[in-house]
Backbone atoms as SQL, in Angstrom:
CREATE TABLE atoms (id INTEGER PRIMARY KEY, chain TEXT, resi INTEGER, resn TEXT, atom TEXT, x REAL, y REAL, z REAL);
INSERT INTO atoms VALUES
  (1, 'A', 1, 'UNK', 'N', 11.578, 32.042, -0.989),
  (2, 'A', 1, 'UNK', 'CA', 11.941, 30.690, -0.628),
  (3, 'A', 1, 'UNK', 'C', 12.262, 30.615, 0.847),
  (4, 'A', 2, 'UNK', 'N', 12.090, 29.485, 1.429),
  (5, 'A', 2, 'UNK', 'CA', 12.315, 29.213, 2.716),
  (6, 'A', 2, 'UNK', 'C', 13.447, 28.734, 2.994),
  (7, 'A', 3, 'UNK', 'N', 14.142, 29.219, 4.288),
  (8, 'A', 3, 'UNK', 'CA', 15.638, 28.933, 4.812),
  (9, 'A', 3, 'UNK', 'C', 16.350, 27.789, 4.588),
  (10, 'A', 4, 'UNK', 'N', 17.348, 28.114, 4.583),
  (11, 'A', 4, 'UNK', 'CA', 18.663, 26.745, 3.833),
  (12, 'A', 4, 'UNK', 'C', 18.197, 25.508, 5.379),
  (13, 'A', 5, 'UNK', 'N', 18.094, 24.614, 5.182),
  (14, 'A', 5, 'UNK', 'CA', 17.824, 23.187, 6.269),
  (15, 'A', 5, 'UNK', 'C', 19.623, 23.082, 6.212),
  (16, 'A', 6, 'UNK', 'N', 20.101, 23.064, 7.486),
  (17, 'A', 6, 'UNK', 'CA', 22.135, 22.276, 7.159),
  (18, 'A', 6, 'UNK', 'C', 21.840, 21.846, 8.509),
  (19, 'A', 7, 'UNK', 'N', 21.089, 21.490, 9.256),
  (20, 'A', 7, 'UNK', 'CA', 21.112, 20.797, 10.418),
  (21, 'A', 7, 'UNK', 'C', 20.396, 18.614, 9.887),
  (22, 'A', 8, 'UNK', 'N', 21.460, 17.928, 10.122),
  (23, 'A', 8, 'UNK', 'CA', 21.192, 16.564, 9.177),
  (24, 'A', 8, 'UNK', 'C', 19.656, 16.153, 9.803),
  (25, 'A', 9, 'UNK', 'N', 19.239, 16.303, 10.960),
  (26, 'A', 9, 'UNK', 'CA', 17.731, 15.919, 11.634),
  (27, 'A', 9, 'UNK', 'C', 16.612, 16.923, 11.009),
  (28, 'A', 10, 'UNK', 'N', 16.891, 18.391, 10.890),
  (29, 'A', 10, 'UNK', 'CA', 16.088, 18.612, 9.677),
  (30, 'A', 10, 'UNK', 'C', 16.023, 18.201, 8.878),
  (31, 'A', 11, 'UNK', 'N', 17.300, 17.817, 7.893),
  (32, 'A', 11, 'UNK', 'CA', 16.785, 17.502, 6.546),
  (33, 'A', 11, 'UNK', 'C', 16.270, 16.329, 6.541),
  (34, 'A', 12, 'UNK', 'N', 16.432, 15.403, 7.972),
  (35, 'A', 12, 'UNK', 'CA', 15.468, 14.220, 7.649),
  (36, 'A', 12, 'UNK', 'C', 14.008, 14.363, 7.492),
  (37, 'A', 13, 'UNK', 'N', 13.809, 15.062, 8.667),
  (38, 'A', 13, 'UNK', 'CA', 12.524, 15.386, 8.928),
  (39, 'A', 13, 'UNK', 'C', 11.875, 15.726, 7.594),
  (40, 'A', 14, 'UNK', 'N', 12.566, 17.249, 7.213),
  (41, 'A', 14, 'UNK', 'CA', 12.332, 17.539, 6.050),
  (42, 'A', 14, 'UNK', 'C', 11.756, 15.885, 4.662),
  (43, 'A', 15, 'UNK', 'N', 12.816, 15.591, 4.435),
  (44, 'A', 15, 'UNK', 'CA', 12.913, 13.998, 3.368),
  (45, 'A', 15, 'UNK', 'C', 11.145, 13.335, 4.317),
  (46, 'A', 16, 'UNK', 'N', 11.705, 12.840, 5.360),
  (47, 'A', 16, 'UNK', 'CA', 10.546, 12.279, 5.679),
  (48, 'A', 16, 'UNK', 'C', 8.710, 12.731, 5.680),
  (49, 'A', 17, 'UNK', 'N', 8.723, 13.953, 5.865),
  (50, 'A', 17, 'UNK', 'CA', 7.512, 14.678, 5.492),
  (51, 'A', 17, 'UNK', 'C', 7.076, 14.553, 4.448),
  (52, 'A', 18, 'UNK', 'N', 7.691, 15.064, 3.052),
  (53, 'A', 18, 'UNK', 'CA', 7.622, 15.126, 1.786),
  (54, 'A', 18, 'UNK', 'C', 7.339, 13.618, 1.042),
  (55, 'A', 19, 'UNK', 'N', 8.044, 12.504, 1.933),
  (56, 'A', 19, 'UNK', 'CA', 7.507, 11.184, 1.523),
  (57, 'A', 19, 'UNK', 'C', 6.528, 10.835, 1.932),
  (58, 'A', 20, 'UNK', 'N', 6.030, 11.320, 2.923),
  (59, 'A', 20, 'UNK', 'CA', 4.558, 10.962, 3.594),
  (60, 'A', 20, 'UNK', 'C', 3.965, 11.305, 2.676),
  (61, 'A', 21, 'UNK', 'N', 4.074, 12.811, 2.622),
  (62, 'A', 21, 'UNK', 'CA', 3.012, 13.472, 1.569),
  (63, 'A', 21, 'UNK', 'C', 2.858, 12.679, 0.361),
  (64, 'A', 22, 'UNK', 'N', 3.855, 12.039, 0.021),
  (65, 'A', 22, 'UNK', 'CA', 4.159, 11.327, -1.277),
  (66, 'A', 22, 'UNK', 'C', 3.019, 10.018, -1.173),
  (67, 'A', 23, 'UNK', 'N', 3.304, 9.358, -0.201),
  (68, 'A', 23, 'UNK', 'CA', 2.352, 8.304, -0.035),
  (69, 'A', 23, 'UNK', 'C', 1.331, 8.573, 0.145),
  (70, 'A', 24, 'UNK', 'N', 0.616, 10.035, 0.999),
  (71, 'A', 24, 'UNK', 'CA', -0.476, 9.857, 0.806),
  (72, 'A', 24, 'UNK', 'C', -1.223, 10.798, -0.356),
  (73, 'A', 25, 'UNK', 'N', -0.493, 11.159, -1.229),
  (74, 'A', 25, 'UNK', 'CA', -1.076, 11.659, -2.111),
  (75, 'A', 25, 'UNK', 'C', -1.082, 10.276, -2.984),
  (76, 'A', 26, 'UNK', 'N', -0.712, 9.309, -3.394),
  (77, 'A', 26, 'UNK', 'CA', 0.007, 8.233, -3.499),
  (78, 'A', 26, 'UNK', 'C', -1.191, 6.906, -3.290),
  (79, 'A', 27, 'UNK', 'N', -1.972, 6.966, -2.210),
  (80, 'A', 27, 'UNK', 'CA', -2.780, 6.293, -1.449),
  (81, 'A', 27, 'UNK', 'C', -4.556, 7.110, -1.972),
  (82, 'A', 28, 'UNK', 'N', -3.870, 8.191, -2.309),
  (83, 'A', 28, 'UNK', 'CA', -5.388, 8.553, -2.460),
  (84, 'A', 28, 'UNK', 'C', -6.057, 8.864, -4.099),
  (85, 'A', 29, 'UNK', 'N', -5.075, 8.032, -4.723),
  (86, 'A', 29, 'UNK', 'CA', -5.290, 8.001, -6.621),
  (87, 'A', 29, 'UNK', 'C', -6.246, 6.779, -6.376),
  (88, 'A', 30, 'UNK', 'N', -7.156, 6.842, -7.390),
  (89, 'A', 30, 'UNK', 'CA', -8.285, 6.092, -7.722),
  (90, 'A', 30, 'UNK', 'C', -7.547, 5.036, -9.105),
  (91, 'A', 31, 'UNK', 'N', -6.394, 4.271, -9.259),
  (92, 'A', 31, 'UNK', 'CA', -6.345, 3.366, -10.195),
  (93, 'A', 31, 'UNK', 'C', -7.146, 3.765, -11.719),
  (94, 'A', 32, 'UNK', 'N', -8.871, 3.517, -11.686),
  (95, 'A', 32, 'UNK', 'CA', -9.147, 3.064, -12.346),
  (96, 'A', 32, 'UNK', 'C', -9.581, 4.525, -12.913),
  (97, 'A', 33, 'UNK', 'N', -9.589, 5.315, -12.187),
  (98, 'A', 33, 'UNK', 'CA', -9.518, 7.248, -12.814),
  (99, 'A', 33, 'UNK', 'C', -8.414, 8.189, -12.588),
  (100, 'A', 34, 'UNK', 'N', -6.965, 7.571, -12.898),
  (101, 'A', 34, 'UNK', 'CA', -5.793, 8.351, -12.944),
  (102, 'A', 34, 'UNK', 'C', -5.262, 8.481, -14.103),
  (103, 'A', 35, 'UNK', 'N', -5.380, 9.665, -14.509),
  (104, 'A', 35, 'UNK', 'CA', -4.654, 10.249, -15.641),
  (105, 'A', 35, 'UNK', 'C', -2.947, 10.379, -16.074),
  (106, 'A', 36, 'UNK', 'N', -2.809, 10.786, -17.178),
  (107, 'A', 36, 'UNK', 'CA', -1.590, 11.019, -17.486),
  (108, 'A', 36, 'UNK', 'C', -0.848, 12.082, -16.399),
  (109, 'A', 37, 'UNK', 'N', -1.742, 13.499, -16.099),
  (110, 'A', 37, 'UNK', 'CA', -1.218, 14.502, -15.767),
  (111, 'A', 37, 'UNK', 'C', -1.455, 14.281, -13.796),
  (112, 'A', 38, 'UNK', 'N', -2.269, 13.384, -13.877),
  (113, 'A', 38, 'UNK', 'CA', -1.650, 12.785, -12.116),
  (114, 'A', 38, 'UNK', 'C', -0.387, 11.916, -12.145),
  (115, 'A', 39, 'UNK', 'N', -0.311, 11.137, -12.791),
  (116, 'A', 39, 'UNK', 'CA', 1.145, 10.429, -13.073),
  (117, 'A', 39, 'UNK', 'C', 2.183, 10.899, -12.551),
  (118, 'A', 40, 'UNK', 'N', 2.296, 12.310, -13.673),
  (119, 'A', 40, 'UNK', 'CA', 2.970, 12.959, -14.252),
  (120, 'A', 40, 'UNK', 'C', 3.253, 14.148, -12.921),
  (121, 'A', 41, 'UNK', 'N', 2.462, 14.272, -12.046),
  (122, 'A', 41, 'UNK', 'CA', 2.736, 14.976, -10.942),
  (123, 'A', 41, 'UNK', 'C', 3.442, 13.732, -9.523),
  (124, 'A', 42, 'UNK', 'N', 3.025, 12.984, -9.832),
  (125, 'A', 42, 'UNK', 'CA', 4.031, 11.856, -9.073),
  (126, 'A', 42, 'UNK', 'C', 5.296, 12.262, -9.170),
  (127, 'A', 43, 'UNK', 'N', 5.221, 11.803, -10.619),
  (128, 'A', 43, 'UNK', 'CA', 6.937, 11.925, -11.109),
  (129, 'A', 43, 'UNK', 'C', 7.887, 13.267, -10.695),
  (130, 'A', 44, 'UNK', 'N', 6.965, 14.219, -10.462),
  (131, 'A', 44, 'UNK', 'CA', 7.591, 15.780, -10.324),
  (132, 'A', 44, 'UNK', 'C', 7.728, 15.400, -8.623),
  (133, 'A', 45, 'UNK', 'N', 7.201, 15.369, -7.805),
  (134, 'A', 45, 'UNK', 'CA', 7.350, 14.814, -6.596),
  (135, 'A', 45, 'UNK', 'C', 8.761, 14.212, -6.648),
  (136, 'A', 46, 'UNK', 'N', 8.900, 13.274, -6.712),
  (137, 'A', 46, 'UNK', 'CA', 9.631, 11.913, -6.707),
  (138, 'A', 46, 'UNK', 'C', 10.799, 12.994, -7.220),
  (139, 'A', 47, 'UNK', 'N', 10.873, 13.566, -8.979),
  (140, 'A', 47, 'UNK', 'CA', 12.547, 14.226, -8.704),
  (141, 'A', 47, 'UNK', 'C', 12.648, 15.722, -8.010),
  (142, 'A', 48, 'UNK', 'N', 11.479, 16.239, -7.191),
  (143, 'A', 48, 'UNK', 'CA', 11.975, 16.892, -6.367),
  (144, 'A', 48, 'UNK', 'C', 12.088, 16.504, -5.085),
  (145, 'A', 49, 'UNK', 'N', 12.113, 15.860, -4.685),
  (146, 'A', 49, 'UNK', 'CA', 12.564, 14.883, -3.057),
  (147, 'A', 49, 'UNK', 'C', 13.837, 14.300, -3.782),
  (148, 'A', 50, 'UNK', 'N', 13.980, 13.550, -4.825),
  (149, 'A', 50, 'UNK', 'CA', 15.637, 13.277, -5.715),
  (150, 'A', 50, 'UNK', 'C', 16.577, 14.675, -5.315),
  (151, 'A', 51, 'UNK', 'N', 15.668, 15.708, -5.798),
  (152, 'A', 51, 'UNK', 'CA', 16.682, 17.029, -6.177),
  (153, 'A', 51, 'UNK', 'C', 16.891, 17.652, -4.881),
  (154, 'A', 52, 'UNK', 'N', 16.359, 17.658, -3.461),
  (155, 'A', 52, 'UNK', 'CA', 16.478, 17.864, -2.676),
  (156, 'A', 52, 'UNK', 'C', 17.391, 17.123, -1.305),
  (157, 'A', 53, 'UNK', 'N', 17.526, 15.774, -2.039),
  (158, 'A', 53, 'UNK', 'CA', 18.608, 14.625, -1.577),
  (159, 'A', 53, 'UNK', 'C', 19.472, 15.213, -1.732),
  (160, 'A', 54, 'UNK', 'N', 20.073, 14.783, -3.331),
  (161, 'A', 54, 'UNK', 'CA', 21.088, 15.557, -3.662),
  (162, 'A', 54, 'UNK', 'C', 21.837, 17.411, -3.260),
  (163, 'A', 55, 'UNK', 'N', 20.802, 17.550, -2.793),
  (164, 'A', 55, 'UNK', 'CA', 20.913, 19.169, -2.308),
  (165, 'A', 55, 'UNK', 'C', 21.564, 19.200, -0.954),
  (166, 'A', 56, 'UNK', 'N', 20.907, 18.223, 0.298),
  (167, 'A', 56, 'UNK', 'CA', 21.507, 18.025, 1.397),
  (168, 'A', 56, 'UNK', 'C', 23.031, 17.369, 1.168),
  (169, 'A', 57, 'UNK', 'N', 23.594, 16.350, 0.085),
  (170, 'A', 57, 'UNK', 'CA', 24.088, 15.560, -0.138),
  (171, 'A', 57, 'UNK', 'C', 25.670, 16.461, -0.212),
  (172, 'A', 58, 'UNK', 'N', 25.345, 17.501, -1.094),
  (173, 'A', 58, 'UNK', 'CA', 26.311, 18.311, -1.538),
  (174, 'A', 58, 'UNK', 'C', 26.873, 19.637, -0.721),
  (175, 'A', 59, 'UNK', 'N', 25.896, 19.553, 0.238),
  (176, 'A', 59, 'UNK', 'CA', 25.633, 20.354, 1.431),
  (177, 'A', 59, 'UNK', 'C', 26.912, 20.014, 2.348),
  (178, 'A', 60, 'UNK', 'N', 26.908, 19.426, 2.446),
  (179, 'A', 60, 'UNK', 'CA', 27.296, 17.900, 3.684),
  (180, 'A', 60, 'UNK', 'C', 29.150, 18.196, 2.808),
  (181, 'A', 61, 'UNK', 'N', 29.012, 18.247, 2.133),
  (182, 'A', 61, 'UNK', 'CA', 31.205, 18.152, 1.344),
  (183, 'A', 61, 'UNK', 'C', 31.501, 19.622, 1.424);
């Protein structure tokens, strides 16, 4: 695994990257040929950028 982020402009950076990626993985689903198990990798996205909030969050007290 890669080094603990405790500097707050990393972990933005960090947050902000991972949402890009989010959108453009996000931007590049075809609607009318997206499956359950693309969905379903959204969703894993989404609570690991959640679980990684919370990670800086708890960091921070």
């Amino acid at each position: 695994m890669g080094s603990s982020i405790s500097d707050k402009n990393e972990q933005v950076t960090f947050l902000k990257t991972r949402l890009n990626m989010f959108m453009d993985v996000l931007d590049a689903i075809d609607p009318e040929e997206t499956e359950l198990e693309d969905i379903d990798r959204l969703i894993l996205m989404i609570d690991e950028i959640e679980s990684k909030c919370n990670e800086f969050k708890h960091r921070d007290l």
